[in-house]
C-alpha positions as CSV (number, residue, x, y, z in Angstrom):
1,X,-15.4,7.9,18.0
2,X,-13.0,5.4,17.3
3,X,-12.6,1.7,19.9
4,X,-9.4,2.3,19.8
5,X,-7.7,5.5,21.4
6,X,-11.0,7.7,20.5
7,X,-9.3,8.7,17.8
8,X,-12.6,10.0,15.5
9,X,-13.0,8.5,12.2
10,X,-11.8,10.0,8.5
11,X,-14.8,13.2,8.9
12,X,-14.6,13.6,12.7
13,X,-17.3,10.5,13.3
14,X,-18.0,7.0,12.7
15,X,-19.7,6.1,8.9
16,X,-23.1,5.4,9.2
17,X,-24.0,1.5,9.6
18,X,-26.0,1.7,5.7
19,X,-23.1,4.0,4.2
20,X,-21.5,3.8,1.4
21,X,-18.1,1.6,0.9
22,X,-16.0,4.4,0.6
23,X,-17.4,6.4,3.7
24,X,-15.6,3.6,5.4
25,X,-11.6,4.7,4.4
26,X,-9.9,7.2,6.5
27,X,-8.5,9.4,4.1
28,X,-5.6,11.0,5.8
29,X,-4.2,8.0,7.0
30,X,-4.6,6.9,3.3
31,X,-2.6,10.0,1.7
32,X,0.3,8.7,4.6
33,X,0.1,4.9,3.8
34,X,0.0,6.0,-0.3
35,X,2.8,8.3,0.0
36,X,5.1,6.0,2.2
37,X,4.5,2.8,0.0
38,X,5.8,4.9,-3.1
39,X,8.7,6.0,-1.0
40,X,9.7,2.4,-0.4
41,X,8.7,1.5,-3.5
42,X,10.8,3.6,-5.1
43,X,13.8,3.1,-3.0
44,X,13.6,-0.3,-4.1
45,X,13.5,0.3,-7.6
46,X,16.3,2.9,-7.6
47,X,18.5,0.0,-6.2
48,X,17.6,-3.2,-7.9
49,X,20.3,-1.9,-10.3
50,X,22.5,-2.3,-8.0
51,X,21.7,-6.1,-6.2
52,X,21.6,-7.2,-10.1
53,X,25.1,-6.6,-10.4
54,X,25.7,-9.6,-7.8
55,X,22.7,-11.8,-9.2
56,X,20.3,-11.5,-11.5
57,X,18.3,-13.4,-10.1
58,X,18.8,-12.3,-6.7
59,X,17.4,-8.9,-8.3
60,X,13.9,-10.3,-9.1
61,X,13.5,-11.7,-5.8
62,X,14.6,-8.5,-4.0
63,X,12.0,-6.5,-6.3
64,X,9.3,-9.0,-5.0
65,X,10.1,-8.5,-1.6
66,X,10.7,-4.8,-1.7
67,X,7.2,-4.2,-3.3
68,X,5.6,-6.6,-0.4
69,X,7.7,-4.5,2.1
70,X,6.1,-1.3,0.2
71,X,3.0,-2.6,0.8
72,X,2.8,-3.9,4.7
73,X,4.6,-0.3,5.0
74,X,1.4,0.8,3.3
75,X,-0.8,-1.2,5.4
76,X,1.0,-0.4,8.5
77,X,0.2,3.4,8.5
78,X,-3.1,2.7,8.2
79,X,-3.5,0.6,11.1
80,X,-5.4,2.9,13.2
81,X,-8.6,3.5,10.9
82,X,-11.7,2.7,11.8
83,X,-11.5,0.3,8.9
84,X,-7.8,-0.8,8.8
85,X,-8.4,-3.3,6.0
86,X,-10.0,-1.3,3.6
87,X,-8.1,1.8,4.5
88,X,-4.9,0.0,3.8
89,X,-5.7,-1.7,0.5
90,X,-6.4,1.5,-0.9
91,X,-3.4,3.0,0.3
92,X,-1.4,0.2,-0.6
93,X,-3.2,0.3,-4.4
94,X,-2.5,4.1,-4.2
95,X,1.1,3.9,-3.2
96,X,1.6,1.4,-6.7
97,X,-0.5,3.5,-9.3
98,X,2.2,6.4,-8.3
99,X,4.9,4.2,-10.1
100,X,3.2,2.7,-12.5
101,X,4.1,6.2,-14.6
102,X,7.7,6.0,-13.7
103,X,8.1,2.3,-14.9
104,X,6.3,3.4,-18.3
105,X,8.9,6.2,-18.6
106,X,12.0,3.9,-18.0
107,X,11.1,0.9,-20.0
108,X,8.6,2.7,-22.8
109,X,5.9,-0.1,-22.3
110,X,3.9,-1.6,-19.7
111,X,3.7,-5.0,-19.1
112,X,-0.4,-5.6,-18.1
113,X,-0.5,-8.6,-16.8
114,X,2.4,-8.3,-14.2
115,X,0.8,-4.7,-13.5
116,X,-2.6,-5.8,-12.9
117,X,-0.8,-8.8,-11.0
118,X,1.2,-6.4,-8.6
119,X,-2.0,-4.2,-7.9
120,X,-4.5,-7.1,-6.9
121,X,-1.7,-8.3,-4.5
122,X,-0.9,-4.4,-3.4
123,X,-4.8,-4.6,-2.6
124,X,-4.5,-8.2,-0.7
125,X,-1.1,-7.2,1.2
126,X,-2.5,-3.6,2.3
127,X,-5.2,-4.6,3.4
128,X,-4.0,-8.0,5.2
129,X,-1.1,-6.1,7.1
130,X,-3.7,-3.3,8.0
131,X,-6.0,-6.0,9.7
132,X,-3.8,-8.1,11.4
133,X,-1.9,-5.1,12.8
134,X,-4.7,-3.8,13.6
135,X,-5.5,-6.4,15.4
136,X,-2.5,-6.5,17.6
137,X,-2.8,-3.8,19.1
């Protein structure tokens, strides 16, 4: 059982102490994290359009903070795990893989190094928010 709220781990019962890594994530609260991070994500993408017509650069920096939003969102859902900072990296790394494919079918390239730049701090921002949320309560 969980310490907080006996709420059981991702199989029904806490990972054994030698287990593996990934015995550790709470999957169900991973599928919510992922799947609310692309949400956000994708809100913010679908509107960037729009906040470049009064800047461009106020654009960038509204993408920026939409994707760290998308990713404390992530982090947030996942709060509750047994393993918050794991459980929200990979939901927060989850939630950006989902767009990657719809940023390859608008632009017709993919830019690695801001894609591989994005995920590492998707991983680093999911996981932070998880912890220190966790934390707090």
């Amino acid at each position: 059982m969980s310490q907080r709220g006996g709420r059981p781990g991702a199989a029904g019962r806490r990972p054994e102490p030698g287990g593996s890594w990934i015995d550790r994530i709470d999957w169900p609260l991973v599928a919510k994290g992922t799947w609310s991070a692309f949400f956000v994500l994708v809100l913010v993408w679908l509107t960037g359009p729009l906040v470049a017509t009064i800047h461009p650069k106020a654009a960038l920096v509204y993408l920026i903070v939409g994707a760290g939003a998308a990713f404390v969102v992530a982090g947030w859902r996942c709060a509750e795990a047994d393993s918050p900072g794991l459980t929200g990296a990979v939901a927060a790394f989850l939630g950006y893989t989902l767009i990657i494919p719809l940023f390859y079918m608008a632009q017709r390239m993919i830019d690695v190094p801001t894609t591989v730049g994005t995920a590492v701090a998707a991983l680093i921002v999911g996981g932070l928010a998880a912890t220190l949320l966790a934390r707090r309560s």
